[in-house]
C-alpha positions as CSV (number, residue, x, y, z in Angstrom):
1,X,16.2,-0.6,-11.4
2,X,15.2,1.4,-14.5
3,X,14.4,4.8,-14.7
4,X,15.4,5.6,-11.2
5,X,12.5,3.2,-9.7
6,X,12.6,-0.2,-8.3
7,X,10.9,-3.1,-10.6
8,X,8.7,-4.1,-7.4
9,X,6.7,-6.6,-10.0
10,X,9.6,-9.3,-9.0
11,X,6.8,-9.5,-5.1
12,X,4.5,-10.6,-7.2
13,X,6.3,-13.2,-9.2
14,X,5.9,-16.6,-7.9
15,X,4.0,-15.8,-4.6
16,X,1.2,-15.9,-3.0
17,X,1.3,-14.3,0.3
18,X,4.0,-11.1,1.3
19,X,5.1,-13.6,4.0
20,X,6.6,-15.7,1.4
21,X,9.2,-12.8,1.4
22,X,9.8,-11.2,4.0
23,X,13.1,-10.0,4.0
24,X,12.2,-7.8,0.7
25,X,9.7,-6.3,2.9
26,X,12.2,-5.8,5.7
27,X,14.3,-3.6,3.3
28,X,11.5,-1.7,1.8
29,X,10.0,-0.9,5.5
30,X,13.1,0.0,6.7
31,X,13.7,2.4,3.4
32,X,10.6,4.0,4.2
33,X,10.8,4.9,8.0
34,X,14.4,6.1,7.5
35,X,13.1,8.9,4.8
36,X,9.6,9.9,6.3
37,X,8.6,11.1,9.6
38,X,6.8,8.4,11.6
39,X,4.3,10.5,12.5
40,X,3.4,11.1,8.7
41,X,3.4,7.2,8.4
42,X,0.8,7.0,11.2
43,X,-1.3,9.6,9.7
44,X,-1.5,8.2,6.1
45,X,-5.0,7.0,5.2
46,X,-6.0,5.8,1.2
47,X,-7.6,8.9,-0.3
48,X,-11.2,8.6,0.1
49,X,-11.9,7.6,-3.7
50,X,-9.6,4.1,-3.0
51,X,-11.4,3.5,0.1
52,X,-14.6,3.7,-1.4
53,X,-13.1,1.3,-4.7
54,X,-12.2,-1.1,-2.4
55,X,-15.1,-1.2,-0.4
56,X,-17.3,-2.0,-3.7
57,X,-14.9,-4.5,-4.7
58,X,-15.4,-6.4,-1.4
59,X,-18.9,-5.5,-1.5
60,X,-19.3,-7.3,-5.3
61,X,-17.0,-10.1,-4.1
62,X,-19.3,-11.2,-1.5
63,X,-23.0,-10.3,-3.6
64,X,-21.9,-12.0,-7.1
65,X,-17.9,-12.4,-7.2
66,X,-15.3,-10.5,-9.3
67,X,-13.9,-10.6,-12.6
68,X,-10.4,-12.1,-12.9
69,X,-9.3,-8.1,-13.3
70,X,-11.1,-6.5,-10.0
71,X,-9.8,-10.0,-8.0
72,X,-6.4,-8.7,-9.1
73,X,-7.1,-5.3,-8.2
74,X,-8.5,-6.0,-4.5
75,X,-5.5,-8.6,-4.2
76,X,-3.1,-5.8,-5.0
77,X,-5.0,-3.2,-2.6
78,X,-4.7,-6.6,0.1
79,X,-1.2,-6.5,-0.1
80,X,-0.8,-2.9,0.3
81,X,-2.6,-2.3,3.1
82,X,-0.4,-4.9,4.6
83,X,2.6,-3.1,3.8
84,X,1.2,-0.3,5.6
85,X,0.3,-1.6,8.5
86,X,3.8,-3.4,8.8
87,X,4.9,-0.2,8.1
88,X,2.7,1.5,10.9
89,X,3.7,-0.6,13.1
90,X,7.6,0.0,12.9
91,X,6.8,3.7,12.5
92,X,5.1,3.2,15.9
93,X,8.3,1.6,17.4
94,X,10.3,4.6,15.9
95,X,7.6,7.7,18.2
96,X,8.9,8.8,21.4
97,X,6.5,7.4,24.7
């Protein structure tokens, strides 16, 4: 921890996929739903400009293929959208039927 944040650059460290750690994703998920609403969790969406970033990186990855930074970049936007659905999905547990 420095500067009141968590170094979260140890995920990336000697992995590949986020199921390769799991439990550090158990911890974080549970952090989150137990200091935001659920509903705001199933309401988040990536600001318009991200969507759009992404959707031109996958479109260049499939026309002519990516540079090693943009592969890194749409890697890093994988992984997050995985965290949020995870993340969706326990906030989902967490709604009243």
């Amino acid at each position: 921890m420095q500067d009141g944040r968590t170094d979260l650059h140890i995920l990336r460290s000697n992995t590949t996929t986020p199921d390769e750690y799991p439990s550090v994703y158990d911890e974080l998920l549970d952090l989150l739903i137990d200091k935001t609403s659920s509903k705001r969790i199933m309401a988040f969406q990536a600001s318009p400009e991200i969507q759009m970033r992404v959707s031109d990186l996958l479109e260049k990855n499939r026309s002519q293929g990516l540079s090693p930074d943009e592969s890194r970049a749409l890697d890093e936007f994988e992984r997050l959208e995985h965290l949020v659905r995870m993340l969706k999905a326990r906030a989902r547990q967490k709604l009243p039927s």
